[in-house]
N, C-alpha and C positions, 0 to 999 in steps of 0.2 A: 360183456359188450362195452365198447370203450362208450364213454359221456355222449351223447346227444347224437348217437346214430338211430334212433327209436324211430324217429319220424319219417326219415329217409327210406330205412329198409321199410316200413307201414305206405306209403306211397309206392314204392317199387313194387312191392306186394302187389298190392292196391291194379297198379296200372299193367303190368305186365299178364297178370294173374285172370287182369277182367280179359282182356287180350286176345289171351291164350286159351280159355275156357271160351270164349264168344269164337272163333276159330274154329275148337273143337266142334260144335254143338253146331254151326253151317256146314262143319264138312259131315258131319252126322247126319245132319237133314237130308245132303246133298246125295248121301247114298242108299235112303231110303229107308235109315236106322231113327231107332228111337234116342233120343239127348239124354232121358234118364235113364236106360240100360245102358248108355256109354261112360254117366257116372257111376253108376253101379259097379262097371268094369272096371274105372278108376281107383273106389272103394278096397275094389276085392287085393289090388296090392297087399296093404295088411291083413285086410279083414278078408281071408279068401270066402266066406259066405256070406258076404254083403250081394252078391249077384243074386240069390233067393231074398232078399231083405226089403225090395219094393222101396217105398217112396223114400223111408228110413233109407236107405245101400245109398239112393241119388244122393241125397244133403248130404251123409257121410262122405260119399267122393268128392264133392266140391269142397267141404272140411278140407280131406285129402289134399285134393291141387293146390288146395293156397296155403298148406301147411309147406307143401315141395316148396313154392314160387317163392315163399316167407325166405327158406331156408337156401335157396339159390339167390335173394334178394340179399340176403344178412352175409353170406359171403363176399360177394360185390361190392357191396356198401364197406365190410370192412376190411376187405383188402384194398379198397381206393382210401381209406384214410390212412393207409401205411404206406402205400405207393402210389405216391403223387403223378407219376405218370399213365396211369387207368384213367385219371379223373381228367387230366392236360389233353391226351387223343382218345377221347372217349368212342367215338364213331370207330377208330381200327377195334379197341377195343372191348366194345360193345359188341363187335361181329369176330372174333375169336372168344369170349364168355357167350356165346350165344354157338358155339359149334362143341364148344367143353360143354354146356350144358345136352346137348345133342348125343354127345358122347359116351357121357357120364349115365346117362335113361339110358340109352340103348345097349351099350354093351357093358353096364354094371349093373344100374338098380335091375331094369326090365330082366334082363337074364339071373338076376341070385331069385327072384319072386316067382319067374315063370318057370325055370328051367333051361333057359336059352332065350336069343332074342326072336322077335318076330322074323319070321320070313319078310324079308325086304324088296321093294318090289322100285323098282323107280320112281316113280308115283309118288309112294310112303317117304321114301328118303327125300325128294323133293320139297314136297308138302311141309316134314317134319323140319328139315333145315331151315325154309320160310317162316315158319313158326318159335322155332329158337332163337333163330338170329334176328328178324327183324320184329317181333313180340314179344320176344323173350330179352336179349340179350343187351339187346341197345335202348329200349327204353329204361331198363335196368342203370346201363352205364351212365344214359342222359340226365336220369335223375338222382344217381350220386356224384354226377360233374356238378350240375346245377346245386346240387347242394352245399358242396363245398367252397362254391364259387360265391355262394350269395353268405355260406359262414364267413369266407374272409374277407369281403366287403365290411361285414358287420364290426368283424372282431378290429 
């Protein structure tokens, strides 16, 4: 990882990650589901027997999420210190990495784990895009503009 991205992708993390799990966990309430069987379900990606794993499966899956967000953060952050244009229109770009990260879950990771992706439903894809793009993507990009805005002040 190039010199003094640590912080940036750790904040991205940080901020998208709380986000996006606080999201998860009202739309959970909202349908009358438990928060901790919905990290459990999170969990089960790798770990497919974390759903029998009880309190242990929940903290694993929140492990899980922000291990993703880390890793969709660290991307972000370091391809805006290679292309200075991510970091210059962040806002376009913050809502196209927020529809690649949409993309990338649903018809990659989700489908090699599950077998296919979820039945999609309007709803789901709605919900899910609001969630990548404006929790996921652009706070992402906001916070590696603002970082390199305030490194070249400095520098």
């Amino acid at each position: 990882m190039p010199k003094g991205l640590a912080r940036p992708i750790l904040v991205a993390t940080a901020v998208a990650g709380t986000l996006d799990i606080l999201a998860a966990v009202c739309l959970t309430l909202f349908f009358g589901r438990e928060p901790a069987a919905m990290l459990r379900g999170v969990a089960s990606g790798p770990f497919p027997g974390a759903t029998e794993w009880g309190a242990a499966g929940s903290v694993l899956g929140l492990v899980v999420h922000f291990v993703l967000m880390a890793i969709m953060a660290a991307a972000y952050v370091i391809a805006a210190d290679r292309f200075p244009a991510l970091r210059a229109k962040w806002a376009t770009w913050g809502v196209v990495y927020g529809l690649v990260t949409y993309v990338v879950m649903n018809l990659v990771v989700v489908p090699l784990r599950f077998g296919g992706p979820f039945p999609p439903s309007a709803r789901a894809i709605g919900t899910q895009l609001f969630c990548h793009i404006v929790l996921v993507g652009l706070p992402i990009a906001w916070i590696a503009a603002r970082h390199f805005r305030t490194r070249s002040t400095i520098a």
